[in-house]
N, C-alpha and C positions, 0 to 999 in steps of 0.2 A: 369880214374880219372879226376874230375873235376877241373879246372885248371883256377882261379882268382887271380887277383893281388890288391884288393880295396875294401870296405864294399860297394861300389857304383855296382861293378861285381859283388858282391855275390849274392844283390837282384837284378839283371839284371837276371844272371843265373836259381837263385829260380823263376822271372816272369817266363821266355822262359820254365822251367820247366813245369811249371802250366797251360800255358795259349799258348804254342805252341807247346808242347809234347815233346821237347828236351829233352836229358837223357845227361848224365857225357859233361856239356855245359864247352866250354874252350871259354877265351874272349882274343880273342889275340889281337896286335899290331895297331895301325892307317897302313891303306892300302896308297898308293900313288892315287892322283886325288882328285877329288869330292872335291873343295877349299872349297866353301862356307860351308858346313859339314863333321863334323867328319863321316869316312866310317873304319870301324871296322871289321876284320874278328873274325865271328864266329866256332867253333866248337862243334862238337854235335856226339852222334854216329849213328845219323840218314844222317850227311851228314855234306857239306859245307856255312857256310851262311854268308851274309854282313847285318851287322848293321851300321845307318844310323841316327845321330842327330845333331842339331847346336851343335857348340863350348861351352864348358863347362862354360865359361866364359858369354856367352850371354843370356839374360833375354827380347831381342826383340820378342812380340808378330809375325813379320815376317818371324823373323826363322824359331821359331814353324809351323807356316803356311805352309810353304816353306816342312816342311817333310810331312804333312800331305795332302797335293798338288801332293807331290810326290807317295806319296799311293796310295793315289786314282787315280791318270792317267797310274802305271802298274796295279790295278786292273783290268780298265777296257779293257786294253793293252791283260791281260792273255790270255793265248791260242791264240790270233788273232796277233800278230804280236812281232817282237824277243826284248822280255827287261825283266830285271829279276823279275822270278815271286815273287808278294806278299807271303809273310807268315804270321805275325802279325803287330800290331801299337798299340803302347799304348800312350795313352795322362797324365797319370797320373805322374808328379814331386813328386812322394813320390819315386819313382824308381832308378831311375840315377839322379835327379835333369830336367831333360828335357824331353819332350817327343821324341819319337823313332822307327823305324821302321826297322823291319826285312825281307829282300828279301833272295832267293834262290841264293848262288854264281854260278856266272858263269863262267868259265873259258875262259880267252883269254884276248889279247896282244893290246895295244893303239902304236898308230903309226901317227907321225909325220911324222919325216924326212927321216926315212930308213925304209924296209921293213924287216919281220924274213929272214934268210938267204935259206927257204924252198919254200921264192915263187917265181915263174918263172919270165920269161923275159916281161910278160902283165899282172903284178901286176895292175900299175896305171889304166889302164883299164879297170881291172875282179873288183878293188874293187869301182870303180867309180861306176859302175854298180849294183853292191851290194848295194851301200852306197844309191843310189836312188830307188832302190825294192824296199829296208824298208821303206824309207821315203812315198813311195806310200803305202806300207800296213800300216803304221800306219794311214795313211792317209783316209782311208778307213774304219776304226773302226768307230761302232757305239757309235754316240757321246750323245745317251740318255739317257744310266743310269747316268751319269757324268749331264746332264739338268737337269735327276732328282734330282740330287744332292745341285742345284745352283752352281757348279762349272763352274766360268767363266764368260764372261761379253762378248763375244765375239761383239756384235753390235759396231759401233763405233772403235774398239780394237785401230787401228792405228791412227785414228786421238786423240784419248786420252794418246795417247802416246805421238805422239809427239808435242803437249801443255802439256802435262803435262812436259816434261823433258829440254822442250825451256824457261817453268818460271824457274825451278829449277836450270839451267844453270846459267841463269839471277839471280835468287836472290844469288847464291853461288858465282859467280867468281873470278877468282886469275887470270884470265891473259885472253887479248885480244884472241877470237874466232870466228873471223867474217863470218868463213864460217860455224861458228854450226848454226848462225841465218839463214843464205844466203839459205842455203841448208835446213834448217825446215821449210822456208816459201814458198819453191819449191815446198815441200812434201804436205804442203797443199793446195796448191795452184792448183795440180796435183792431189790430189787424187782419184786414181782407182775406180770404184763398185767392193763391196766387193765377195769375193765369199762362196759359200755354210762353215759353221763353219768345222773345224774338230779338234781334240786333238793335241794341237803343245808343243814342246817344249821347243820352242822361245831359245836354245842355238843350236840346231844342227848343227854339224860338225863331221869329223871323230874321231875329239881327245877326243869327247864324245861318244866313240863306245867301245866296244870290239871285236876284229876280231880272225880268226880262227890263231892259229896257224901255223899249216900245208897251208891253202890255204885264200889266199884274198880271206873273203867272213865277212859280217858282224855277229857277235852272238849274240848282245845283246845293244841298244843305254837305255846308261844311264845317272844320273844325272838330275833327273826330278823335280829337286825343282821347278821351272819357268813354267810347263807346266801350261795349261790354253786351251779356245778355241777360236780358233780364223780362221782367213785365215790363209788357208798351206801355202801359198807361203812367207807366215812370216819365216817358217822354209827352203823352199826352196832357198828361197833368200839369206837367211842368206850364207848356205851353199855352193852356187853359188859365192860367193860376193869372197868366201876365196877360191874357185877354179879356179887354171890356172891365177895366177897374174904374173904379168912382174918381175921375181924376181931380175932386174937391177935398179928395180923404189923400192924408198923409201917406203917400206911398214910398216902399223901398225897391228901388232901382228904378224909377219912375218915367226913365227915358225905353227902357224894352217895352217894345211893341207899342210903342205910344199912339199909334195911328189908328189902334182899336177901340180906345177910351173916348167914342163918341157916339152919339144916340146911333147912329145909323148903322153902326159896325151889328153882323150880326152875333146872337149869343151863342153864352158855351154851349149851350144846349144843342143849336143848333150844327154847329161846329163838330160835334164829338159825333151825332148822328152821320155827318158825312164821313168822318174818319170811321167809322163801324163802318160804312157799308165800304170803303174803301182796305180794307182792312179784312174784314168777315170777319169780325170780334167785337163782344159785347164790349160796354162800356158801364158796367155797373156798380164798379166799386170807383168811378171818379173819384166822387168827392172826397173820397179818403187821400185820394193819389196827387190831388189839388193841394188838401193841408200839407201832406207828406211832402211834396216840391219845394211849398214856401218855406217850410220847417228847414227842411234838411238846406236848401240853398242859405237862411240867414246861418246856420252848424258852422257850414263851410266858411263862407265869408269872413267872418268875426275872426276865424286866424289872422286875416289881413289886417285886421282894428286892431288886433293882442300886437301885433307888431310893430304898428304906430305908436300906438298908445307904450310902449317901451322906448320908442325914439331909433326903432331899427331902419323902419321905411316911413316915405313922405311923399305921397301923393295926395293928386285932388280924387283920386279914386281911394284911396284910404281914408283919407278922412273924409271922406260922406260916411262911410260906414260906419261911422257916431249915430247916422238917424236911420239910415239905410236897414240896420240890421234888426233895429228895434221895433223900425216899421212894419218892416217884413212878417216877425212875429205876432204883432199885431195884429195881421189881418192873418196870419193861419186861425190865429185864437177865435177872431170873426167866423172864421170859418167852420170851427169845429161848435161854436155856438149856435150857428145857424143849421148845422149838422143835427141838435140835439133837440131844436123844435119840434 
């Protein structure tokens, strides 16, 4: 039995009917994750599946963007490396009000700070190791059907980023930041040669994975609104930046990847070697790509503070960003200090 709760479900269900082969479609509940979009479980008696669109409320061409960004980077992901395969995309707001897409669910566990109680004593290890295979197979996808698509800008990627987000800082601000300036004119000041484009994610971390169940091992990195082409090491670094931090030192966002931040987890160092060999790509401008993640992630965030801090939004996730973001910069600065020994 077909099982809707909204005349918005009923033609969701009649599309998926039509136009993806689904039979007796249930639209169940908002899943946990995926901030930026509503993530939906689907049912079907062909199987299990996740639907995927901005907040019902939102009329930003961006958003829109943002799912159909995401379509197209597990299209051409499919079969080559682990995120949930494509099903359908439909652009047309005569449907739900928004456009939307539909992936294959997949089954398994997001993981912060403790592990399932089924994985052994070299968890942090097995899945460290995991966490960078993928990130080298994704890495390795052919990034041509996606060229042919115009998806992406990659030339330039990082220095357009951080001019773009040093004026936007500058024309928004609500409170003294003087290591967001310090620290973006390091960045270009220093900037790397770029290397060969490949499919990033530009959010990668473990809390954007699903893992197995039964054993540390990755099944599926998702959350692909943000992907783009660019240099890997935008995603490596990223992901590097929030592994193995001093977890006695003030950190910003300090709950990502928290299960690294202990003697045993292994380091970046070793880490990035296995994504090289998984990958076939050096890794020698890291530590630039380290500062640049932290930088550029507290850039972005602080829009969320400027918002609070005006009295437009109120969360517990905004307001951390009082220390979160300051944090953040703090330890890029660590870093570009430590950079200069």
């Amino acid at each position: 039995m077909r099982v809707v709760t909204s005349d918005a479900d009923t033609r969701l269900a009649d599309w998926l009917c039509a136009n993806a082969g689904l039979h007796d479609v249930g639209i169940g509940g908002q899943l946990a994750g995926g901030n930026a979009n509503v993530t939906r479980l689907v049912t079907a008696r062909e199987g299990r599946f996740v639907l995927r669109h901005p907040p019902t409320e939102t009329v930003s061409d961006k958003a829109a963007a943002g799912i159909s960004r995401e379509f197209a980077a597990i299209s051409a992901l499919a079969d080559h490396a682990p995120a949930p395969r494509p099903v359908a995309y439909c652009d047309d707001p005569q449907v739900i009000g928004q456009p939307f897409a539909l992936s294959e669910f997949v089954d398994g566990v997001t993981i912060t700070d403790a592990f399932p109680d089924a994985y052994g004593a070299d968890a942090t290890a097995e899945i460290g190791r995991s966490l960078m295979e993928t990130l080298g197979t994704i890495h390795r996808v052919d990034t041509a059907p996606l060229h042919a698509q115009g998806f992406g800008k990659p030339a330039g990627f990082a220095r357009r980023q951080i001019e773009r987000w040093l004026k936007v800082r500058a024309d928004n601000a609500v409170r003294d930041l003087p290591l967001l300036t310090e620290v973006g004119e390091w960045l270009l000041a220093t900037l790397p040669a770029e290397g060969s484009p490949a499919i990033i994610h530009c959010d990668f971390h473990l809390d954007n994975c699903l893992a197995g169940r039964e054993r540390p091992e990755v099944r599926a990195v998702i959350d692909w609104e943000m992907a783009t082409l660019g240099d890997p090491l935008v995603d490596l670094g990223l992901c590097l930046f929030f592994w193995k931090r001093d977890p006695a030192a003030p950190l910003g966002f300090a709950f990502v990847q928290a299960i690294s931040n202990h003697s045993e987890a292994p380091g970046r160092a070793e880490m990035a070697e296995i994504w090289s060999l998984a990958s076939g790509r050096d890794h020698a401008a890291l530590a630039w790509h380290i500062v640049f993640s932290a930088w550029r992630l507290a850039a972005i965030v602080e829009g969320a503070w400027v918002l609070c801090a005006q009295g437009k939004v109120s969360s517990d996730y905004a307001r951390g960003l009082e220390y979160d973001v300051p944090n953040l910069l703090r330890e890029a600065a660590t870093l570009v200090e430590e950079a200069a020994r």
